[in-house]
C-alpha positions as CSV (number, residue, x, y, z in Angstrom):
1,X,0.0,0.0,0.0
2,X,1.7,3.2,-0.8
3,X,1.6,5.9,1.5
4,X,-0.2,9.0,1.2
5,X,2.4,12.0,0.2
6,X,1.9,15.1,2.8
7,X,2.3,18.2,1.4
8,X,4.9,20.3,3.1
9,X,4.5,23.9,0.9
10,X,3.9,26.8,3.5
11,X,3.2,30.6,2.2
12,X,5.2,33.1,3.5
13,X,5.2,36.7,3.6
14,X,7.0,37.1,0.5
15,X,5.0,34.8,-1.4
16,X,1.8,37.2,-0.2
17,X,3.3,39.8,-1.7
18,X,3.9,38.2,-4.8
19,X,0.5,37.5,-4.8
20,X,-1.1,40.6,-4.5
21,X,1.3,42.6,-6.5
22,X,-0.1,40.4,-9.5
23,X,-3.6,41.2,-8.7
24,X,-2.5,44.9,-9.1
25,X,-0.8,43.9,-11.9
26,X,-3.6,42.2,-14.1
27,X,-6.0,45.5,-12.6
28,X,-3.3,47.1,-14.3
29,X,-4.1,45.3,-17.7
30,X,-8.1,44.9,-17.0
31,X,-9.5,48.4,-15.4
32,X,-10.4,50.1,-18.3
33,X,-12.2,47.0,-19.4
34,X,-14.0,46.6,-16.1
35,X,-15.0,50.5,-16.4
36,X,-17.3,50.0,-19.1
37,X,-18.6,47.1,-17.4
38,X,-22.2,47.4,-15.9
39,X,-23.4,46.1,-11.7
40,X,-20.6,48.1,-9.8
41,X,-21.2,51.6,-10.0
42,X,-19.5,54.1,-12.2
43,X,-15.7,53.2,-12.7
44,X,-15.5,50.1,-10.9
45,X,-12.1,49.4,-12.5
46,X,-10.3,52.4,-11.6
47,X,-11.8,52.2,-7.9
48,X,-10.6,48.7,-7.7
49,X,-7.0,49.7,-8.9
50,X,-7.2,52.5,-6.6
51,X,-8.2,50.9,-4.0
52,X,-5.6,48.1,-4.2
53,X,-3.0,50.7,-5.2
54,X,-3.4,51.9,-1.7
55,X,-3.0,48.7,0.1
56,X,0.7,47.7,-2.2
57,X,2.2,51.4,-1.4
58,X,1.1,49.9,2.7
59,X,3.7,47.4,2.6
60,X,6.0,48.2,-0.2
61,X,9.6,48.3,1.5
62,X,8.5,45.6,4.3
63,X,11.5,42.5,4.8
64,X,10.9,39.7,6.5
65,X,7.1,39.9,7.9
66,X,5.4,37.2,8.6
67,X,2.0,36.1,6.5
68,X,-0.3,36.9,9.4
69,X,0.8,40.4,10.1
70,X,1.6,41.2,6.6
71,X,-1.6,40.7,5.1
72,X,-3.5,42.8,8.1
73,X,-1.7,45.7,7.0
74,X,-2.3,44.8,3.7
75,X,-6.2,44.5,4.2
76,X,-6.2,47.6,7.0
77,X,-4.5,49.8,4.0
78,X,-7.0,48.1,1.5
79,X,-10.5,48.9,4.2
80,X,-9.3,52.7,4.7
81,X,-8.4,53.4,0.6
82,X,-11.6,51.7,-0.7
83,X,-13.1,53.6,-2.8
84,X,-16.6,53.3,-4.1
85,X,-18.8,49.9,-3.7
86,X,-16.4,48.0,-5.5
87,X,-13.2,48.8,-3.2
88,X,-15.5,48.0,0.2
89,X,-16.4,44.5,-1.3
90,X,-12.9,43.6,-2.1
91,X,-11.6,45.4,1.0
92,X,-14.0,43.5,3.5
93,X,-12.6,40.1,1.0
94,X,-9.2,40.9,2.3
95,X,-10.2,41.5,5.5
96,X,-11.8,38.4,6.6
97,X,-8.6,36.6,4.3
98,X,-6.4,38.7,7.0
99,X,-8.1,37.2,9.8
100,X,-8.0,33.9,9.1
101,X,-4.4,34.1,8.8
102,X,-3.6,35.9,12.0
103,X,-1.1,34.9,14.6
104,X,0.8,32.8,11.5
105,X,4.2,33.7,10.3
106,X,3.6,31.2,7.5
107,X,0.8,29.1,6.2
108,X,-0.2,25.9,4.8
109,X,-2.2,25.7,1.3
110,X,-4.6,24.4,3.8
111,X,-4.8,27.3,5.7
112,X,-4.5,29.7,3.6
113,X,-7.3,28.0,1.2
114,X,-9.9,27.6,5.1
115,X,-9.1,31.5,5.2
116,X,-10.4,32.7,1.6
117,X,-13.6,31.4,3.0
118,X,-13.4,34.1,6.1
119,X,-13.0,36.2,3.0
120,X,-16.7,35.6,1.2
121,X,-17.9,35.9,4.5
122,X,-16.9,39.3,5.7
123,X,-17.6,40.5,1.4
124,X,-21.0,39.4,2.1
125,X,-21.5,41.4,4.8
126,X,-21.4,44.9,3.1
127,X,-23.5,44.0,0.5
128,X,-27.0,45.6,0.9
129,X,-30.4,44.9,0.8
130,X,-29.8,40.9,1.3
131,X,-29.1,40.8,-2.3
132,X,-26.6,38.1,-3.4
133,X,-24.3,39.7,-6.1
134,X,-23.0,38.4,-8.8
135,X,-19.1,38.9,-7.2
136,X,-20.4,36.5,-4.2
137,X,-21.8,34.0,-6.2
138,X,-18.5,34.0,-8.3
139,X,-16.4,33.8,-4.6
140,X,-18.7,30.6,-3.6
141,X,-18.0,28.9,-7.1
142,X,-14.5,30.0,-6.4
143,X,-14.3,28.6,-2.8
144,X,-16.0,25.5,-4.2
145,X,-13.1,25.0,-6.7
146,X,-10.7,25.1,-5.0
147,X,-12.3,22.7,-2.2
148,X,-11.0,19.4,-3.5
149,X,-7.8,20.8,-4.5
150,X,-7.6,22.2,-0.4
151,X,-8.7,18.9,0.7
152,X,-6.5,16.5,-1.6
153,X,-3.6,19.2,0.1
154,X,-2.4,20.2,-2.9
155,X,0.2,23.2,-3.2
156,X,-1.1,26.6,-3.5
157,X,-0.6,27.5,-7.1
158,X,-2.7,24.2,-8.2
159,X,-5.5,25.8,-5.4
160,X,-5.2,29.1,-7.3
161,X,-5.2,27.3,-10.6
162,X,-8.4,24.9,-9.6
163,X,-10.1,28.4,-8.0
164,X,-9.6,30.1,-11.3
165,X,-10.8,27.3,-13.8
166,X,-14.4,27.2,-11.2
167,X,-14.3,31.2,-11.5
168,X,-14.1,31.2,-15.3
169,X,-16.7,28.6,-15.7
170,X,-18.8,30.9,-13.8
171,X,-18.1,33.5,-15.5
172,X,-19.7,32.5,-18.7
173,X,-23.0,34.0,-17.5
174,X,-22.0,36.9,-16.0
175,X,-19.7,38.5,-18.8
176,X,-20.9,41.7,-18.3
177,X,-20.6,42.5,-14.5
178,X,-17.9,44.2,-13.7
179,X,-18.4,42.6,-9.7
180,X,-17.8,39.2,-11.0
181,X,-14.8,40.4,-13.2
182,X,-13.3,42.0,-10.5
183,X,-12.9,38.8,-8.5
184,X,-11.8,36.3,-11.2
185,X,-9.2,39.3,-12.1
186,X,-8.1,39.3,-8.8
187,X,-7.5,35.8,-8.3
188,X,-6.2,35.2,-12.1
189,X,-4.0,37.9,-11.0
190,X,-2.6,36.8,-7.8
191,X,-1.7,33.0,-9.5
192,X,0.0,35.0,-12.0
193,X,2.3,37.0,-9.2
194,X,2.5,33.8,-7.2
195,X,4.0,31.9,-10.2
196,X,6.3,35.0,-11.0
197,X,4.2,35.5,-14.4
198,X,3.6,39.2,-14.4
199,X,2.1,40.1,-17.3
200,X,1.6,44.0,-17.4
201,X,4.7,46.1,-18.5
202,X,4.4,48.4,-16.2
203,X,5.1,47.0,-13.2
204,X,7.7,48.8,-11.2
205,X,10.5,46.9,-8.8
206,X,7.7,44.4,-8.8
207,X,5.1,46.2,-6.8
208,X,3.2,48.2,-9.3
209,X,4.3,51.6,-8.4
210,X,4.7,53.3,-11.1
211,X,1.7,52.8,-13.8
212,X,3.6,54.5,-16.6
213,X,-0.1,55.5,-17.9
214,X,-1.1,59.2,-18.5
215,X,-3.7,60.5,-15.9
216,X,-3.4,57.5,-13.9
217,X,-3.0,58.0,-10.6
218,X,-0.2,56.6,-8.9
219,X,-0.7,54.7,-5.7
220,X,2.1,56.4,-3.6
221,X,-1.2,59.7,-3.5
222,X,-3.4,57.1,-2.0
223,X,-1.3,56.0,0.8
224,X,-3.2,55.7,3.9
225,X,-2.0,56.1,7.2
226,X,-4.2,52.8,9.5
227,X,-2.6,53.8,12.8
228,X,-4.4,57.1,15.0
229,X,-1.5,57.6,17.8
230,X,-2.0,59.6,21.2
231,X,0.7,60.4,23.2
232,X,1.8,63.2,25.6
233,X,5.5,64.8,26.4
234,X,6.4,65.4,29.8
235,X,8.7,67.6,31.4
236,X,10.7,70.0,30.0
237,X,10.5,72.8,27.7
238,X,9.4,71.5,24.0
239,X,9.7,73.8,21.0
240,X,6.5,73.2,19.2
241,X,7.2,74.1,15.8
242,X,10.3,72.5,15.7
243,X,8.8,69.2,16.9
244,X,5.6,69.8,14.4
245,X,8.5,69.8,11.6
246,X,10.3,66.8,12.7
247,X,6.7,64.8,13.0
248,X,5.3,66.3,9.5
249,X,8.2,64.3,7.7
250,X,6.5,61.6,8.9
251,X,2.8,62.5,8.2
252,X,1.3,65.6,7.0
253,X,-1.7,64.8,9.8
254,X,-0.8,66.0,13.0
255,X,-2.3,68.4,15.6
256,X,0.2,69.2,18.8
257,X,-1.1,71.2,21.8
258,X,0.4,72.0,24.8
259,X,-0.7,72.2,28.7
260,X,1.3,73.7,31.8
261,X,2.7,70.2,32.5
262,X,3.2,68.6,29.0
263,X,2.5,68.6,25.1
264,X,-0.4,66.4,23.6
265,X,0.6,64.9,20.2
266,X,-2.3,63.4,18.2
267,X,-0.9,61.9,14.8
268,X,-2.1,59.6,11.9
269,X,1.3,57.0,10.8
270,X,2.0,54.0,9.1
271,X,5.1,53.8,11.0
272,X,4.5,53.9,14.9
273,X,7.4,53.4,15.6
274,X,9.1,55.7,13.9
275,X,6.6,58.4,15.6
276,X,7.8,56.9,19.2
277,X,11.6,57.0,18.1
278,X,11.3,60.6,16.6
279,X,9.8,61.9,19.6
280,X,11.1,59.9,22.6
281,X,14.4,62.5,22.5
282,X,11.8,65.1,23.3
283,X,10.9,64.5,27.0
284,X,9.3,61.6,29.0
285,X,6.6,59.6,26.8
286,X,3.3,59.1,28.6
287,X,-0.3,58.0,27.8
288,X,0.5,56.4,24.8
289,X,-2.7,55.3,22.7
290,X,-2.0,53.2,19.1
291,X,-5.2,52.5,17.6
292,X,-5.9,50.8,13.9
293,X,-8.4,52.8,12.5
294,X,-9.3,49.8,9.8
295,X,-10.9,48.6,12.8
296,X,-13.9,49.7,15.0
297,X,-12.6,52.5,17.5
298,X,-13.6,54.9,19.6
299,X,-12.0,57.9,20.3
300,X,-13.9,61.6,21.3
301,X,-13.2,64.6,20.3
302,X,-10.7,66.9,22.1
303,X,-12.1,70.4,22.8
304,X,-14.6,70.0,19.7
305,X,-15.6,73.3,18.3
306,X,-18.7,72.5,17.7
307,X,-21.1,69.4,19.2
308,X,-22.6,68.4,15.8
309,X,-21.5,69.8,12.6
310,X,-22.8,68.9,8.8
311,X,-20.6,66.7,6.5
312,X,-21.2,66.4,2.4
313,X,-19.6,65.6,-1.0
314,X,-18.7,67.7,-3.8
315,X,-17.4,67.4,-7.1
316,X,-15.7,70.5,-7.8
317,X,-15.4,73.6,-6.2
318,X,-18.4,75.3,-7.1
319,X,-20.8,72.9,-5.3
320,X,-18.7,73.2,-2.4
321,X,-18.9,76.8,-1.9
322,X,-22.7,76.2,-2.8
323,X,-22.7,73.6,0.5
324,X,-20.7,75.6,2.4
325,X,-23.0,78.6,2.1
326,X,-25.6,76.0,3.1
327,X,-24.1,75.5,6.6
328,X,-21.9,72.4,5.6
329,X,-19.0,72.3,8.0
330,X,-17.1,69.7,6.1
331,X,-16.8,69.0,2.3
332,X,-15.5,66.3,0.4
333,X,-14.3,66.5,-3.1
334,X,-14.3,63.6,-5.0
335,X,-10.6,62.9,-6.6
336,X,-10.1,62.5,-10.5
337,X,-14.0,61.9,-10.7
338,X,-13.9,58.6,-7.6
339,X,-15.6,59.2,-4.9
340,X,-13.7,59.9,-1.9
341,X,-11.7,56.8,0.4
342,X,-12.8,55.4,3.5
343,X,-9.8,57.2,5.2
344,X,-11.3,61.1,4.0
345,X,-14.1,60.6,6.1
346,X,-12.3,58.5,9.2
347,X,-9.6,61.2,9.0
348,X,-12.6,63.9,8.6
349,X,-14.3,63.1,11.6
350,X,-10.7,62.5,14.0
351,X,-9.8,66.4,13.0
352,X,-12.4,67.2,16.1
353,X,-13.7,70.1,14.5
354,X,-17.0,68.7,16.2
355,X,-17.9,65.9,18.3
356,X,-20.4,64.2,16.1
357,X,-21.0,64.9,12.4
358,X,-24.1,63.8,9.7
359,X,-22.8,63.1,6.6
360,X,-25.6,63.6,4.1
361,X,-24.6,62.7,0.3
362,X,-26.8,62.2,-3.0
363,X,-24.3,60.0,-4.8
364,X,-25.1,56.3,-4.9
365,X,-21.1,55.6,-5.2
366,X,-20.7,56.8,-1.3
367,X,-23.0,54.7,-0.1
368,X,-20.9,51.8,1.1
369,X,-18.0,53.9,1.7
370,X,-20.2,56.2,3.9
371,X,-21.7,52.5,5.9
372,X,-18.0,51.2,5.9
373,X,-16.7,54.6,8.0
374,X,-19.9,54.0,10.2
375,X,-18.9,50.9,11.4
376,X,-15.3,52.5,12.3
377,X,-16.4,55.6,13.7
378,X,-19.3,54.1,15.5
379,X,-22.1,56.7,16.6
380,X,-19.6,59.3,16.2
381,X,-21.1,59.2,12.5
382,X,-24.9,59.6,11.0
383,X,-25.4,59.1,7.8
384,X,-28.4,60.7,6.0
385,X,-28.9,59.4,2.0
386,X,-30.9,61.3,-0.9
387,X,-32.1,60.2,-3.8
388,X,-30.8,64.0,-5.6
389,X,-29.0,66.8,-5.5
390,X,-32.7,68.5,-4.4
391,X,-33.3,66.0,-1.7
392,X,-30.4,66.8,-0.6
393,X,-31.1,70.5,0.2
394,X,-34.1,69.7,1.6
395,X,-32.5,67.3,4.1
396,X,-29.6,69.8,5.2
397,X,-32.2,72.6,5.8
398,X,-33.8,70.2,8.3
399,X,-30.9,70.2,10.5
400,X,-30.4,72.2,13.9
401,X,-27.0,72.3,15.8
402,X,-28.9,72.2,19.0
403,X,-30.1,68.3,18.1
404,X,-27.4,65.3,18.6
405,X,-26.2,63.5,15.1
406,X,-28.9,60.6,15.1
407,X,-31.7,63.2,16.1
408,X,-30.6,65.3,13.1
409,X,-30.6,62.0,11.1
410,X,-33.6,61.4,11.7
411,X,-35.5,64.9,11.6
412,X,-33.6,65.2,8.6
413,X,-35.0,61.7,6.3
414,X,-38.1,62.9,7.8
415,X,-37.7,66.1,5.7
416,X,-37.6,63.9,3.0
417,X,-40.4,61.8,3.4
């Protein structure tokens, strides 16, 4: 009787990032394609790219990490930079694929394959209305695929190979969705980076960060910053300005304010660490608060301005001066004709202008970034939707500062019948 052969393949860290440099790669090749695509909202291509590009600038430059942590950040970069319904899906996808690999420095085909199924889960989440799209009906045919290949414990790239044969079998009937193309693109993508096959020439040192296209936008502008730090300087005399500089080379968002005993530093990083080692030569660290903003959070406002202020989308400067004039507090243009990243509203609401804020938007393409920086931000964030630009107004003259955010939420849909 001959004996069953175990596989022995793990995945490291460096095989992860092969991975999912391909998938940017074959977005690369495919976004303009998936643009013209119908079932995702408008540019579903470019949000996926941009949303991707996001997470790949998170951990370009990062030796020796382990699967488990590396693909958190890369799924806590991917959560803040998603852009538009498309990016949430996806980003939720690597979220729950993140999860499952936590607390591994590498993985077995195995588990790696048990975690992709964390993945459908968390993607199905987000999607409204109890509506099964077509992108999670491609996933389970996906995760069905690749079942007996996880099972039989084969290696990883005949997983990837089984999952993409299942997703372009499935695909047949649903050549025209752009949801469904994004996820057989992805995974056709990441075989191709884990088999060292990339196919688009404009892959730079391997990561995709330069896309050598006009108007393009490259991925280094989309960098997110996952990590809100807290800290306070003790003793001493610190030079404010001079410690503002040293901090900004870090990250451009930073507020510093000082009391008669210390100096309160409130910062936005991907590099923690660097913020500690930057700052510990400044006076004795205390109250030191990390927290991933990819993840639900709480954290009031400091000396708000305001208790409750107004929060709405523009798409060019004229309809923000019009919103302005209309009492909104906070506009949000949307970038290169995208609607604006998870991370504009997160980072939005943590500049404690007010304590609470309503976000009220006409444009279909915010919805599920909007519902995605709810559950971050918690009740810290209403969220008030309308069918038009008319609705709209109607809904912001309804609010009253005197009210709390989920009383001007709901005075304010009441305005609109």
């Amino acid at each position: 009787m001959t004996e069953k052969k175990t596989n022995r393949e793990v995945i490291t860290g460096s095989d992860f990032k092969r991975m999912v440099s391909g998938a940017y790669s074959e977005f690369l090749l495919e976004y303009e394609r998936i643009d013209g695509l119908t079932g995702a909202g408008t540019r579903p291509g470019t949000q996926i790219l941009r949303t991707l590009g996001a997470a790949i600038a998170a951990i370009d430059g990062l030796q020796d990490a382990g699967i488990g942590a590396l693909s958190r950040r890369f799924a806590s970069a991917a959560i803040l930079g998603a852009r538009g319904s498309a990016g949430v899906t996806l980003a939720q996808l690597l979220r729950g694929l993140a999860k499952g690999l936590t607390g591994k420095y590498n993985a077995t085909s195995s588990e790696f394959g048990k975690a992709f199924q964390y993945g459908i889960l968390y993607a199905q989440r987000v999607i409204p209305d109890g509506q099964e799209r077509p992108i999670i009906t491609l996933a389970k045919a996906v995760a069905k695929g690749a079942y007996k290949a996880v099972r039989a414990d084969l290696p990883i790239l005949d997983i990837l190979e089984a999952a993409t044969k299942a997703g372009e079998k499935h695909l047949e009937g649903s050549r025209g969705d752009a949801g469904a193309n994004i996820l057989f693109s992805f995974f056709a993508g990441c075989r191709k980076g884990l088999d060292g096959n990339f196919v688009s020439p404009a892959m730079s040192l391997g990561l995709g960060l330069a896309s050598g296209k006009a108007g393009l936008t490259d991925p280094r502008t989309d960098l997110v910053r996952p990590y809100c730090m807290t800290f306070s300087i003790r003793g001493g005399h610190v030079d404010g300005e001079a410690l503002r500089q040293e901090l900004a080379e870090i990250s451009p968002y930073l507020t510093i304010s000082h009391s008669a005993q210390s100096t309160h530093v409130h910062i936005h990083t991907e590099k923690p660490g660097e913020v500690l080692e930057k700052s510990i030569g400044w006076g004795r660290l205390g109250d030191v608060h990390i927290i991933n903003m990819s993840e639900p959070h709480t954290l009031r406002a400091e000396s708000p301005l305001e208790q409750v202020a107004l929060m709405a989308l523009a798409t060019d400067e004229a309809e923000s001066e019009a919103l302005t004039a209309q009492g909104v507090r906070v506009v949000l243009l949307s970038s290169a004709g995208d609607p604006p990243a998870v991370a504009e509203i997160v980072e939005a609401v943590h500049a404690d202008l007010a304590e609470d804020y309503v976000l009220v938007t006409g444009s279909p393409e915010l919805r599920l970034v909007a519902e995605q920086a709810k559950r971050l931000l918690g009740d810290r964030l209403a969220i008030v939707l309308c069918p038009d630009k008319e609705a709209r107004a109607k809904a912001i003259g309804a609010f009253q500062s005197g009210k709390s955010a989920e009383e001007n939420a709901a005075a304010m849909k009441a305005a609109l019948g």
